[in-house]
C-alpha beads as a LAMMPS data file, in Angstrom:
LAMMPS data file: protein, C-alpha beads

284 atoms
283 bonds

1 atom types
1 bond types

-500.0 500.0 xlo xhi
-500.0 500.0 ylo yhi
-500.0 500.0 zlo zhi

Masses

1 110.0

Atoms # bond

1 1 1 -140.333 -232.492 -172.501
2 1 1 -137.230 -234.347 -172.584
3 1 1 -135.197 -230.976 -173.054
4 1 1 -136.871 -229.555 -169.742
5 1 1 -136.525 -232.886 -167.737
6 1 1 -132.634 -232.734 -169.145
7 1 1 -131.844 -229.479 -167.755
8 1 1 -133.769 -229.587 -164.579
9 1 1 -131.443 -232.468 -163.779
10 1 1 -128.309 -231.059 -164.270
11 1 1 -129.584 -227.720 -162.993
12 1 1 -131.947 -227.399 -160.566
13 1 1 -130.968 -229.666 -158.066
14 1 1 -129.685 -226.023 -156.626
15 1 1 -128.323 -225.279 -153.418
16 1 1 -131.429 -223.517 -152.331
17 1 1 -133.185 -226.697 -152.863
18 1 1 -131.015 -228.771 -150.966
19 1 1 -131.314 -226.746 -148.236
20 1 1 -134.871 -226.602 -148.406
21 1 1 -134.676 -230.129 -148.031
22 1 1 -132.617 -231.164 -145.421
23 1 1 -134.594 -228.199 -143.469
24 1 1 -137.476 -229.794 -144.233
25 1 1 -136.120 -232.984 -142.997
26 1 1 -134.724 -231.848 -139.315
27 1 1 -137.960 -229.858 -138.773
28 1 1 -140.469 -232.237 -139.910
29 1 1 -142.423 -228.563 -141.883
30 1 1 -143.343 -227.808 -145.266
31 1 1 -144.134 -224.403 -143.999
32 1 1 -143.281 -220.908 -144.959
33 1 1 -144.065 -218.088 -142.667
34 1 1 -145.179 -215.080 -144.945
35 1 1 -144.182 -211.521 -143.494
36 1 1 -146.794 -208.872 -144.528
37 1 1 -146.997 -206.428 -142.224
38 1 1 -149.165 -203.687 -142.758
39 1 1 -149.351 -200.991 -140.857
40 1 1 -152.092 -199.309 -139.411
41 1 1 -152.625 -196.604 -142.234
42 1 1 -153.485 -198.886 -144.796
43 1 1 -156.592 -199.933 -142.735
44 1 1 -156.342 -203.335 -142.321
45 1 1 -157.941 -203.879 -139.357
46 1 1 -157.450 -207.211 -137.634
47 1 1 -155.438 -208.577 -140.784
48 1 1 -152.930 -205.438 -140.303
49 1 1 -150.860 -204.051 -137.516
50 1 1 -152.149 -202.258 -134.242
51 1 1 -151.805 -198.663 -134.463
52 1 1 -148.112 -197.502 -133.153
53 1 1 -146.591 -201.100 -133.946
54 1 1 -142.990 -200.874 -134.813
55 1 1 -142.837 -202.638 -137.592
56 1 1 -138.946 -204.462 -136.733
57 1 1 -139.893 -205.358 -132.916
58 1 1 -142.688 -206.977 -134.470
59 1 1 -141.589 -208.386 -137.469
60 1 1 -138.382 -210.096 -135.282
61 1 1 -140.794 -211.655 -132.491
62 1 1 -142.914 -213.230 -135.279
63 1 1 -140.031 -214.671 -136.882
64 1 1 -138.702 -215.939 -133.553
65 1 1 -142.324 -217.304 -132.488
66 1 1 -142.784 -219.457 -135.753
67 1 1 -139.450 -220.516 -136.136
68 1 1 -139.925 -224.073 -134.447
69 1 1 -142.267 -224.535 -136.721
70 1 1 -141.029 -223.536 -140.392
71 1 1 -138.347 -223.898 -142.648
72 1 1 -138.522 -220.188 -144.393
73 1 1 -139.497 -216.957 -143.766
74 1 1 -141.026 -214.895 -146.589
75 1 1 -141.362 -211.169 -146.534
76 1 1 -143.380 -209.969 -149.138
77 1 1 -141.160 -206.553 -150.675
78 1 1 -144.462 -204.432 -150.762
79 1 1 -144.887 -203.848 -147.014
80 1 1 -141.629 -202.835 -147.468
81 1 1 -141.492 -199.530 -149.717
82 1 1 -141.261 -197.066 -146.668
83 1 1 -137.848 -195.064 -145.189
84 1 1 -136.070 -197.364 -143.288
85 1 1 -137.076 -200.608 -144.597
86 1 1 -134.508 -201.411 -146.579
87 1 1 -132.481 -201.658 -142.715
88 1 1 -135.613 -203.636 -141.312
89 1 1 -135.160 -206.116 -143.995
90 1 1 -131.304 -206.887 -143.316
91 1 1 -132.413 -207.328 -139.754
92 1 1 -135.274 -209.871 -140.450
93 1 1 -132.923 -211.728 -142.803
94 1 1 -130.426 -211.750 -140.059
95 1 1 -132.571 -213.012 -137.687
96 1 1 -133.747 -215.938 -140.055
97 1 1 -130.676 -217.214 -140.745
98 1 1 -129.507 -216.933 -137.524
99 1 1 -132.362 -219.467 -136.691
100 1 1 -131.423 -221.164 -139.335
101 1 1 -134.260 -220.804 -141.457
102 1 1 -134.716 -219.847 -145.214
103 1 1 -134.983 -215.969 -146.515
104 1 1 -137.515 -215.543 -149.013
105 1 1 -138.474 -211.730 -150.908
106 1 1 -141.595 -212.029 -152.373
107 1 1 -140.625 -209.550 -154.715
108 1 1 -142.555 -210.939 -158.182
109 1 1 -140.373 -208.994 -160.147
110 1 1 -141.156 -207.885 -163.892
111 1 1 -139.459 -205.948 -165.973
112 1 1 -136.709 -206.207 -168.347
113 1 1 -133.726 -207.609 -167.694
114 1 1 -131.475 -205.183 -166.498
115 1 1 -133.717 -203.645 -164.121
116 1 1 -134.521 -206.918 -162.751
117 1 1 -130.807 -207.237 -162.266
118 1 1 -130.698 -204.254 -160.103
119 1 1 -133.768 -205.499 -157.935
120 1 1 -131.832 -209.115 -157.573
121 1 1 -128.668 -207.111 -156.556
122 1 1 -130.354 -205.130 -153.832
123 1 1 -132.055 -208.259 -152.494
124 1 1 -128.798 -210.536 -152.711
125 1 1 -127.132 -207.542 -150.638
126 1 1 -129.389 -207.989 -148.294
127 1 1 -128.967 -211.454 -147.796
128 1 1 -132.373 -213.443 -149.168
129 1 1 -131.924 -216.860 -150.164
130 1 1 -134.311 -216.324 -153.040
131 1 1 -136.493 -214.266 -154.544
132 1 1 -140.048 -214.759 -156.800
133 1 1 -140.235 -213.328 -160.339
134 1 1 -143.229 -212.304 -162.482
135 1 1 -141.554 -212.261 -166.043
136 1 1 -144.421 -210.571 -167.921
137 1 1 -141.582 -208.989 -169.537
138 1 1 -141.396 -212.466 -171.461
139 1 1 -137.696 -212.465 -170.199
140 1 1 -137.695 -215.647 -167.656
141 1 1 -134.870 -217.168 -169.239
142 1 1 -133.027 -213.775 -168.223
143 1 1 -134.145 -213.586 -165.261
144 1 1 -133.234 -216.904 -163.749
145 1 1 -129.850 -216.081 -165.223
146 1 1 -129.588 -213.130 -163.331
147 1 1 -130.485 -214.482 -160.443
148 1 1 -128.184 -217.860 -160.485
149 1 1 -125.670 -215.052 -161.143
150 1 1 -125.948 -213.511 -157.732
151 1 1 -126.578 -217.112 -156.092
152 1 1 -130.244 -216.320 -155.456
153 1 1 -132.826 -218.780 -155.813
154 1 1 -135.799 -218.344 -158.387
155 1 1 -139.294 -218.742 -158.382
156 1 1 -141.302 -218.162 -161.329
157 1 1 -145.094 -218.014 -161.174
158 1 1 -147.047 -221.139 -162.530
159 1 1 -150.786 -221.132 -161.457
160 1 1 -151.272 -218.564 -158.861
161 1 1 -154.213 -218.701 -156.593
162 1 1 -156.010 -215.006 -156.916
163 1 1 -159.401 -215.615 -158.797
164 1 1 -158.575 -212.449 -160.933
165 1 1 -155.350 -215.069 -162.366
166 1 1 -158.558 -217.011 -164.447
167 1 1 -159.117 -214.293 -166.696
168 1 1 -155.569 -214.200 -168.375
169 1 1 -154.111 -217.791 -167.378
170 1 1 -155.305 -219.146 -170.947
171 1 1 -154.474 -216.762 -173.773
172 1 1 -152.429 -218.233 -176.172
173 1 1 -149.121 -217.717 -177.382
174 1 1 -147.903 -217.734 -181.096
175 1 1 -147.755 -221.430 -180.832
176 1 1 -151.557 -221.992 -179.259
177 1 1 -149.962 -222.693 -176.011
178 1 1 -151.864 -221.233 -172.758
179 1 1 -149.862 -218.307 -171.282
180 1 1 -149.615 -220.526 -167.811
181 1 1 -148.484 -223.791 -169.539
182 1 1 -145.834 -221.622 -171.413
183 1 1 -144.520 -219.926 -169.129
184 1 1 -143.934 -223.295 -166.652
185 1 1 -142.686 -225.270 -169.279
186 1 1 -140.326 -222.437 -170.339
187 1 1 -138.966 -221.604 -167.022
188 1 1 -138.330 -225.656 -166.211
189 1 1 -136.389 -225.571 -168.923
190 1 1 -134.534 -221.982 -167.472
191 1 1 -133.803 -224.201 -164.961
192 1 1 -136.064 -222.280 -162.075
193 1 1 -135.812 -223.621 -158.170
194 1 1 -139.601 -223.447 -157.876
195 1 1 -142.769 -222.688 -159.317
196 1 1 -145.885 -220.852 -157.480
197 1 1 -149.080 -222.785 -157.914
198 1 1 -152.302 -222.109 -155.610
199 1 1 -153.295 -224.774 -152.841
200 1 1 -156.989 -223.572 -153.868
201 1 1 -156.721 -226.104 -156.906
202 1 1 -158.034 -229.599 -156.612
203 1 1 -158.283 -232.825 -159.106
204 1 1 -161.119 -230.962 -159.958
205 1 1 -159.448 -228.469 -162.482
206 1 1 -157.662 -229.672 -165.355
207 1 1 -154.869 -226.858 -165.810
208 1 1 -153.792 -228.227 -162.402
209 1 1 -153.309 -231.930 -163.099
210 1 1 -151.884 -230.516 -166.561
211 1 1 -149.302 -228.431 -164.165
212 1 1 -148.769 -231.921 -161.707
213 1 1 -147.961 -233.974 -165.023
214 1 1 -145.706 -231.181 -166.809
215 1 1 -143.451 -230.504 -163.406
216 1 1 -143.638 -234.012 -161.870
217 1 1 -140.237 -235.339 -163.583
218 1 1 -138.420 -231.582 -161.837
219 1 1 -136.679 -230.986 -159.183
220 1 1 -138.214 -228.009 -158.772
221 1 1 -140.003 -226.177 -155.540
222 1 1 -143.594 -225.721 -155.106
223 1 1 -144.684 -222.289 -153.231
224 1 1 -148.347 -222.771 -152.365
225 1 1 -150.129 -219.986 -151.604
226 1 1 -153.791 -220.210 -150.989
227 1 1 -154.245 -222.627 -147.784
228 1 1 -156.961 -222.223 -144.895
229 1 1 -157.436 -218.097 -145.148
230 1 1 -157.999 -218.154 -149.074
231 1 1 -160.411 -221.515 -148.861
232 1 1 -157.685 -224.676 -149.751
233 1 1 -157.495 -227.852 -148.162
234 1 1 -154.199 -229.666 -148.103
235 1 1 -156.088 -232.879 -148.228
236 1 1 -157.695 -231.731 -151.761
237 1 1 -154.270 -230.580 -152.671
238 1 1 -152.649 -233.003 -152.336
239 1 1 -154.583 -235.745 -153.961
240 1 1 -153.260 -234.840 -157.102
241 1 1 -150.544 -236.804 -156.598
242 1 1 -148.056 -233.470 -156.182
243 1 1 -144.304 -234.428 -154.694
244 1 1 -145.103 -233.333 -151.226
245 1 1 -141.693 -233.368 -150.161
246 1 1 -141.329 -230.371 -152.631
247 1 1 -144.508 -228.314 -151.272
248 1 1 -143.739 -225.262 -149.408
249 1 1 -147.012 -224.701 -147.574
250 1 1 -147.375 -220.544 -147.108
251 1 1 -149.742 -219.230 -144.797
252 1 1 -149.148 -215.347 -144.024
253 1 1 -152.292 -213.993 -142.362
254 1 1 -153.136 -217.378 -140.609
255 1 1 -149.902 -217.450 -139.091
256 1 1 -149.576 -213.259 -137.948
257 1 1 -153.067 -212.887 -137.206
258 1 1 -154.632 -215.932 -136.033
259 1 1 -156.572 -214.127 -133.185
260 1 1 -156.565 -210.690 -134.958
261 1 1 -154.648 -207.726 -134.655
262 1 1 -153.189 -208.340 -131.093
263 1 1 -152.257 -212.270 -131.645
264 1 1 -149.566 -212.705 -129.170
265 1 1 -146.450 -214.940 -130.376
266 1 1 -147.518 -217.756 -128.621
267 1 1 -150.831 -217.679 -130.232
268 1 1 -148.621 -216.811 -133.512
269 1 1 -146.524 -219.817 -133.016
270 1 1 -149.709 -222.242 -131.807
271 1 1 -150.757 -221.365 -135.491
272 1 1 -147.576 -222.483 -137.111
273 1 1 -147.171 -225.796 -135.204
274 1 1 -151.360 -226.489 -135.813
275 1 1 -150.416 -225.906 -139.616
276 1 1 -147.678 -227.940 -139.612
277 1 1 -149.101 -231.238 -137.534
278 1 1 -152.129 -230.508 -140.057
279 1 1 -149.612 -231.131 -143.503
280 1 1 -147.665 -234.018 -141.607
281 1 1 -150.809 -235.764 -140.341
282 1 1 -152.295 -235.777 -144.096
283 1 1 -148.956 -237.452 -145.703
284 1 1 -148.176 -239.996 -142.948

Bonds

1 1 1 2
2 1 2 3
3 1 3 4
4 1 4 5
5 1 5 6
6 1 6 7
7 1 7 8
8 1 8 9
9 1 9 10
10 1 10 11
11 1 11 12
12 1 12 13
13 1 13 14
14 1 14 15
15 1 15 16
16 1 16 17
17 1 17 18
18 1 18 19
19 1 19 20
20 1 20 21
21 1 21 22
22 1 22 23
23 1 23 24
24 1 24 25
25 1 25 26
26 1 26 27
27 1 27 28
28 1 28 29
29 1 29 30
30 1 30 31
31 1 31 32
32 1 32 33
33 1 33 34
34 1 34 35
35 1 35 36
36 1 36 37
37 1 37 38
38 1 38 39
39 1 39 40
40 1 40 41
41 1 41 42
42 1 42 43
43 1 43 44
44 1 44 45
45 1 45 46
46 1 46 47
47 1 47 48
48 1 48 49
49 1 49 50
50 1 50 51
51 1 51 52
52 1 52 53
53 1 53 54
54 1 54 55
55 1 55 56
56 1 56 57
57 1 57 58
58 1 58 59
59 1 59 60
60 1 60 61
61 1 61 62
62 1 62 63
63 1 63 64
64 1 64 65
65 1 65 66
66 1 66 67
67 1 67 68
68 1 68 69
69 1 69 70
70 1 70 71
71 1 71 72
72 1 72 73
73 1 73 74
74 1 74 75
75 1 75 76
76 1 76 77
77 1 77 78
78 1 78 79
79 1 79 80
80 1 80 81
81 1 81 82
82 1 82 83
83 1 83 84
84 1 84 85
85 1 85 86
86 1 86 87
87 1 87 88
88 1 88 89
89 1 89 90
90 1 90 91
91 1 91 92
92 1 92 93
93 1 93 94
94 1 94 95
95 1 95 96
96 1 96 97
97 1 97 98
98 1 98 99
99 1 99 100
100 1 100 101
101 1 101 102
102 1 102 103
103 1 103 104
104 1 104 105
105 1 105 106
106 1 106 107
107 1 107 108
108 1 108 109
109 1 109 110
110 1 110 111
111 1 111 112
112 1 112 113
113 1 113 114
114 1 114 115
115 1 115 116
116 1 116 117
117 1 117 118
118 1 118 119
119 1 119 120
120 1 120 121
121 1 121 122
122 1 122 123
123 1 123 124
124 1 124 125
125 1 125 126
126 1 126 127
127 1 127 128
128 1 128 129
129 1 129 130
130 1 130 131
131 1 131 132
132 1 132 133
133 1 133 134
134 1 134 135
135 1 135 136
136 1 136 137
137 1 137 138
138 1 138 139
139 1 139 140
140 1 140 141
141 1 141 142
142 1 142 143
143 1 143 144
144 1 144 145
145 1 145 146
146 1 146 147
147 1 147 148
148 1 148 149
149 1 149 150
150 1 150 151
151 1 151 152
152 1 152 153
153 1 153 154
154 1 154 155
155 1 155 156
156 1 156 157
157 1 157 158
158 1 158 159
159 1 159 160
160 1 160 161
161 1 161 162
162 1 162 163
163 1 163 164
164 1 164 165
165 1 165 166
166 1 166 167
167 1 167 168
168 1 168 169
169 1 169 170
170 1 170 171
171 1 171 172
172 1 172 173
173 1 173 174
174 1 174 175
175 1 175 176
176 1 176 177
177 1 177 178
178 1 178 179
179 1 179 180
180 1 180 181
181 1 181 182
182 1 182 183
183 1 183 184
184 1 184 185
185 1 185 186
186 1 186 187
187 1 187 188
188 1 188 189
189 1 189 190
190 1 190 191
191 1 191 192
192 1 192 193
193 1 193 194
194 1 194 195
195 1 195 196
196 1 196 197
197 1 197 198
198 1 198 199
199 1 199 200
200 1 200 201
201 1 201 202
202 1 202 203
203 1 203 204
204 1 204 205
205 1 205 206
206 1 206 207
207 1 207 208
208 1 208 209
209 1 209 210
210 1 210 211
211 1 211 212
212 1 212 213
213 1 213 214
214 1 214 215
215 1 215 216
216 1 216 217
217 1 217 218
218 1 218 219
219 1 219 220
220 1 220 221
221 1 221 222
222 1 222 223
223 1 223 224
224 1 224 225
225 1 225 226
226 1 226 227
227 1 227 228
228 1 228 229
229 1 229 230
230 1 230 231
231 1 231 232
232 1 232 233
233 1 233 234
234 1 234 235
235 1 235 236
236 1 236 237
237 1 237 238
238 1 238 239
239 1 239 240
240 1 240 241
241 1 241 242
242 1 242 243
243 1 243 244
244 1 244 245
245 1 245 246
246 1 246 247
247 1 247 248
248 1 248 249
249 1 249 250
250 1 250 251
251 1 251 252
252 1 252 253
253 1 253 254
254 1 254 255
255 1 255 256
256 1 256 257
257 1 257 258
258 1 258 259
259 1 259 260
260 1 260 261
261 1 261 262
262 1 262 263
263 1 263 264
264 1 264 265
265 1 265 266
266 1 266 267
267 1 267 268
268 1 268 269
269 1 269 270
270 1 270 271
271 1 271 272
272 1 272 273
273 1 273 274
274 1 274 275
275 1 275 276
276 1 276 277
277 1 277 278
278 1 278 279
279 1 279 280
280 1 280 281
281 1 281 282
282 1 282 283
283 1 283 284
């Protein structure tokens, strides 16, 4: 532990996160805005977008609408995979930085090294801030290389929030480690800007409070998926004694679709501020 708590210091104390935190700061939000927007063929219904939607009109008016309220905006790359988005996604990074908000991909790359590479290049072109990785390649120590290369941001998964994440989260590695604690303690010590862990944990589970103790000493992030639409409290959350100052709160469907399909931005942004008075009212 002392090896991880040695690096983070000199490391991780990145530029990413000190913009996170002065954001944090003059906004008074913990919040990331997640982008998904699907469109109307993948049958989403009132979690996707009304038929005929253009995707960039709507994706900019979202941003602008929950930008009072947040400190990043985080497009998730699979909405993403269609002609013409690679030119929607310069524009919604534009438009986030010129309100002076964060650029996220949720990209969870994983693959070797050199392909990740070329994913981090195309995303750095583009503009992002940072990026999240999935190094199931084993390869996390690469990755955040690459990534600090091209002045991106990492973040690595740590205990992700999908119920399907239980089945694999404890195999053990050659040294009887869990797969989850390994792969935190190993990309603290990679010196990663933050770490994904789901806001559907509680005191109640014991890989979590393992996860609160292993990262407390860190300067790294903490992405927190899982909040209101997939069943967490921020109260539970956070009375495992987490940094809170470090918690970026996601909400993606909450925030888009708070009235279904046809949420206007002003019910869009209602949602954001209602999230984030509901985070600042539990910590003060």
């Amino acid at each position: 532990m002392e090896m991880i708590c040695q690096y983070v210091n000199i490391h991780a104390m990145s530029n990413f996160i000190t913009k996170w935190h002065k954001l944090r700061e003059e906004k008074q939000s913990n919040i990331v805005a997640g982008l998904d927007p699907a469109v109307f063929a993948i049958g989403r219904g009132e979690k996707g977008l009304p038929e005929g939607t253009d995707k960039l009109e709507w994706s900019l008016n979202y941003i602008e609408a929950v930008a009072p309220y947040v400190a990043c905006i985080k497009p998730n790359a699979g909405y993403f995979g269609n002609a013409g988005d690679r030119t929607i996604l310069k524009k919604i990074v534009d438009k986030t930085h010129e309100l002076g908000l964060l650029a996220l991909i949720d990209g969870k790359i994983a693959d070797i090294g050199s392909t990740s590479d070329a994913w981090m290049y195309d995303y750095a072109e583009l503009g992002f801030d940072a990026l999240t990785i999935a190094p199931y390649a084993g390869n996390v120590e690469q990755m955040v290389k690459y990534a600090h290369e091209r002045e991106m941001a990492v973040i690595t998964m740590g205990l992700m929030s999908n119920p399907e994440y239980k089945t694999e989260m404890n195999f053990k590695d050659e040294n009887g480690t869990s797969l989850w604690k390994s792969r935190v303690e190993r990309g603290l010590a990679a010196g990663v800007d933050g770490l994904v862990v789901g806001g559907t944990y509680t005191v109640q589970d014991k890989e979590f409070m393992e996860f609160v103790d292993i990262t407390k000493d860190s300067n790294a992030l903490y992405l927190i998926p899982g909040i209101g639409f997939q069943g967490g409290e921020v109260q539970d959350f956070l009375a495992s004694g987490i940094d809170k100052d470090r918690c970026m709160i996601n909400s993606t469907r909450g925030l888009m679709f708070p009235n279904g399909s046809n949420s206007t931005p002003q019910e869009q942004a209602a949602a954001a501020k209602e999230l984030r008075d509901d985070f600042n009212n539990v910590i003060n």
